[in-house]
C-alpha positions as CSV (number, residue, x, y, z in Angstrom):
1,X,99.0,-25.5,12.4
2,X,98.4,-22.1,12.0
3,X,101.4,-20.9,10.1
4,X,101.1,-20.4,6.5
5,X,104.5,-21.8,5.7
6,X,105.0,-25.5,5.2
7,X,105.8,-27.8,8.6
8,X,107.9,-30.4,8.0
9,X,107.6,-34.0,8.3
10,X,109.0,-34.3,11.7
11,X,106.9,-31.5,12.9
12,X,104.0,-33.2,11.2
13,X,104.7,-36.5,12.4
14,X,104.4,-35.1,16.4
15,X,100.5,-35.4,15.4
16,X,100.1,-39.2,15.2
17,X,97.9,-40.4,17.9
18,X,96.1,-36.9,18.0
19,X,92.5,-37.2,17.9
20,X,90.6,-34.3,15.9
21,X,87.2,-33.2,14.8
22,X,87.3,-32.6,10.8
23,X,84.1,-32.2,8.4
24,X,81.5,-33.1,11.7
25,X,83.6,-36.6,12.6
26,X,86.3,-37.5,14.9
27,X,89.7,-39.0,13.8
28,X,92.5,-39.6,14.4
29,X,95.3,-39.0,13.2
30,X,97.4,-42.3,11.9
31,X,100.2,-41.4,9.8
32,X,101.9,-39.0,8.0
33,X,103.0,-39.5,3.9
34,X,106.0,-37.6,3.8
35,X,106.2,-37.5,-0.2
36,X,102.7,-36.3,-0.6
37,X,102.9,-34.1,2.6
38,X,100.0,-35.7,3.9
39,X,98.1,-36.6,7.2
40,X,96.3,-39.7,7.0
41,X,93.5,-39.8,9.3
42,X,90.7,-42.5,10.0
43,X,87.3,-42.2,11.9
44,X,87.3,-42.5,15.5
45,X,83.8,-42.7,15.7
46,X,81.0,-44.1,13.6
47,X,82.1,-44.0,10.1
48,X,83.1,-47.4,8.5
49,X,83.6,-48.3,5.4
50,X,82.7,-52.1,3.8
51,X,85.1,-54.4,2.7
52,X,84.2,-56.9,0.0
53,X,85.7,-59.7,-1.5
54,X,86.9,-60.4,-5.0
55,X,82.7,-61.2,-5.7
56,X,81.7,-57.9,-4.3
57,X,80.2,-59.6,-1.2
58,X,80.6,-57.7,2.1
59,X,82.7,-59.2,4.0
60,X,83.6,-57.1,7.5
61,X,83.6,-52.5,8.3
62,X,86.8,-51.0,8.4
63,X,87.1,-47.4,9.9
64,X,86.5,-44.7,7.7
65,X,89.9,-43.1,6.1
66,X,91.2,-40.3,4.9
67,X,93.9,-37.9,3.5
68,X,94.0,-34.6,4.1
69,X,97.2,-33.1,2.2
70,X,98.8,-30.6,4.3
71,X,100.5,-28.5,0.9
72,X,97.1,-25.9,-1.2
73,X,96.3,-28.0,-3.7
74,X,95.8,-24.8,-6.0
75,X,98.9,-22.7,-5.0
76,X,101.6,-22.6,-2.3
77,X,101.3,-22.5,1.3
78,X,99.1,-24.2,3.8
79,X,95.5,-25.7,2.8
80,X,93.2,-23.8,3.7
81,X,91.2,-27.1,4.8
82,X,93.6,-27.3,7.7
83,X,91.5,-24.6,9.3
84,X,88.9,-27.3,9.8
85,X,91.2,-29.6,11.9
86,X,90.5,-29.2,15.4
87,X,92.7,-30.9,17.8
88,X,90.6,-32.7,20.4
89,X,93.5,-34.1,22.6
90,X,97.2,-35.2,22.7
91,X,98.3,-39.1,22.0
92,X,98.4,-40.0,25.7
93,X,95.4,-37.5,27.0
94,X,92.2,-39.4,26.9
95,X,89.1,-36.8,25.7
């Protein structure tokens, strides 16, 4: 990802199942939004979130997730927070 144009959404999409390091945590990476030009990404470590129910009670943890749009937010090209993602391993390669 190293390009500063845009990749496309099939190019994009050969990602899922690709386990990165981002912002000191591992994900990995889930989906792609093709409207937003996103990559959706959830923890692969640690990081959960809390679900509650409709009384604010917790109820079970969920994995941390994330978007990371793939289009600069303040101009054209690439966002620069791409430069973060390191690739840890393939979909089939274990790390």
């Amino acid at each position: 990802m190293a390009s500063t144009s845009l990749p496309t959404v099939a190019e994009l999409e050969q990602f899922i199942g690709r386990r990165v390091r981002y912002l000191g945590h591992r994900w990995q990476i889930i989906e792609v939004l093709d409207e937003e030009l996103s990559l959706v990404l959830q923890a692969d470590d640690d990081s959960e979130r809390i679900m509650s129910n409709s009384h604010g009670e917790p109820v079970r943890s969920l994995p941390e997730i994330m978007t990371l749009k793939v289009k600069d937010p303040e101009g054209e090209g690439l966002n620069p927070e791409l430069g973060q993602l390191d690739v840890l391993s393939a979909p089939s390669e274990p790390d």
